[in-house]
C-alpha positions as CSV (number, residue, x, y, z in Angstrom):
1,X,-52.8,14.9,-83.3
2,X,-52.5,14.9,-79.5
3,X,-51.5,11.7,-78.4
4,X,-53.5,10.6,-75.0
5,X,-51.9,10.3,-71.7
6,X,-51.6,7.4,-70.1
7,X,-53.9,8.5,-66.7
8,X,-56.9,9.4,-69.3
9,X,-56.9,5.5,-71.4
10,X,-58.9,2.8,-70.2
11,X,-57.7,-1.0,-69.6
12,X,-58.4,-1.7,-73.5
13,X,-56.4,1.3,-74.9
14,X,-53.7,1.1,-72.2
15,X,-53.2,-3.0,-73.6
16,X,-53.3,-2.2,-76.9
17,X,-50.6,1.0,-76.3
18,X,-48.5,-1.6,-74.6
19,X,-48.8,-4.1,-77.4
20,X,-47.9,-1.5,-80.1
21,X,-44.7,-0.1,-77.9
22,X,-43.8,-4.0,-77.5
23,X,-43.8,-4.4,-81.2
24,X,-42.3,-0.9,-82.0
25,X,-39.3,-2.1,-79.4
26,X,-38.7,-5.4,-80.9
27,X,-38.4,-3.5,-84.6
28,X,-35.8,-1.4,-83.5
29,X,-34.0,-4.4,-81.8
30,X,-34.1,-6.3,-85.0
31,X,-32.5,-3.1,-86.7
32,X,-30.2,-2.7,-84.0
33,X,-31.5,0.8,-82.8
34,X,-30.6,0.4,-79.2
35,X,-31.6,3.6,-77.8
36,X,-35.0,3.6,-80.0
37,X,-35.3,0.1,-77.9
38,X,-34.4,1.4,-74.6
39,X,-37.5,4.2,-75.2
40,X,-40.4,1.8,-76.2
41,X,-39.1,-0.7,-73.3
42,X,-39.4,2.6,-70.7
43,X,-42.6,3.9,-72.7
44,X,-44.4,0.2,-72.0
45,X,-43.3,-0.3,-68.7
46,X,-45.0,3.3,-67.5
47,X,-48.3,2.3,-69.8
48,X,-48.3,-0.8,-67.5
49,X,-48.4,0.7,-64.4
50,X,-51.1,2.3,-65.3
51,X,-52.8,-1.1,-65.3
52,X,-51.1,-2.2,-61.9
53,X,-53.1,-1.4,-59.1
54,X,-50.8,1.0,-56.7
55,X,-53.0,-0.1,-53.5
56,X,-51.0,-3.7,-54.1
57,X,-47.4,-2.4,-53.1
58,X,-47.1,-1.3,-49.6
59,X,-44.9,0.8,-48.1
60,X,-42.2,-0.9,-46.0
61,X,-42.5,-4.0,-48.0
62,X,-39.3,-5.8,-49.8
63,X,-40.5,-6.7,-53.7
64,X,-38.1,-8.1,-56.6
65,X,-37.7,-5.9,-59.7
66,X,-38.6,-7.4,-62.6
67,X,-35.9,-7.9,-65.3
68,X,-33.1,-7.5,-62.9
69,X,-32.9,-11.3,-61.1
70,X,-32.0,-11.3,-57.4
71,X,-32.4,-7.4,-57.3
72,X,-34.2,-6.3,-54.6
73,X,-36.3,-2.8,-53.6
74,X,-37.1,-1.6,-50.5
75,X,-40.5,0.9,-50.9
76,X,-40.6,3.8,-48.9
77,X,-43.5,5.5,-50.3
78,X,-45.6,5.9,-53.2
79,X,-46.0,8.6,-55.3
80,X,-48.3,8.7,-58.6
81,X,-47.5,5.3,-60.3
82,X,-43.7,5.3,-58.8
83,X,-42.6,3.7,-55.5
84,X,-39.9,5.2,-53.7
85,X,-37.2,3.6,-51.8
86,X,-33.7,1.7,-51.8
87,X,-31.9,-1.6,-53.7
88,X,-31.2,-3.5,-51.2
89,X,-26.8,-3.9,-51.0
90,X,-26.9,-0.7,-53.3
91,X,-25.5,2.5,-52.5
92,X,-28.3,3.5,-50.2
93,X,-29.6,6.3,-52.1
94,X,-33.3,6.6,-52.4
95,X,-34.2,6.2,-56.0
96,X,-38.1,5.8,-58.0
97,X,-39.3,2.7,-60.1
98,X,-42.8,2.2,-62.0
99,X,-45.1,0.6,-60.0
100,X,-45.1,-2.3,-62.5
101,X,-41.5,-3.6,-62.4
102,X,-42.3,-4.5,-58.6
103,X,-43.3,-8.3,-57.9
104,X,-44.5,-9.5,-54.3
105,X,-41.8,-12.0,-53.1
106,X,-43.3,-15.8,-52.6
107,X,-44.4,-16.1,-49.4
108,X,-42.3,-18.2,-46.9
109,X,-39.1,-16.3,-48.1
């Protein structure tokens, strides 16, 4: 059985994907598979970017990266479901995140 890529499911199949990797993950967390964890975590997050729409991040905006409080990433570009850029007080090098792990800051920030 070929399994479906992300870019050919619709809304319905990409949510229940998600909800299937999100249960898989929390399985393997109760066992204590770590790395098992670490892979349905990274497999949901890429299904959800599928479902974030890529004309809401701009290049040249700052957004906060969800999971990792008080992190912030500079977007250079985008590419596919992946924005490009820099953390900001990182080491400067130019690094890619899914789409979906960027939130807008609040306005008036």
């Amino acid at each position: 059985m070929s399994e479906k890529k992300y870019s050919d499911m619709n809304e319905q199949e990409l949510r229940t994907e998600i909800a299937n990797l999100k249960e898989k993950a929390r399985k393997a967390e109760q066992l204590g598979i770590v790395n098992e964890y670490a892979v349905y975590e990274r497999k949901a997050t890429m299904a959800q970017a599928y479902l974030t729409d890529p004309g809401s991040i701009k290049p040249g905006e700052m957004y906060q990266i969800t999971g990792d409080p008080g992190m912030y990433f500079q977007v250079e570009y985008l590419k596919g479901r992946f924005a490009w850029g820099y953390r900001l007080g990182g080491d400067k090098y130019e690094e890619a995140l899914p789409i979906s792990l960027l939130m807008p800051l609040k306005e008036g920030k």
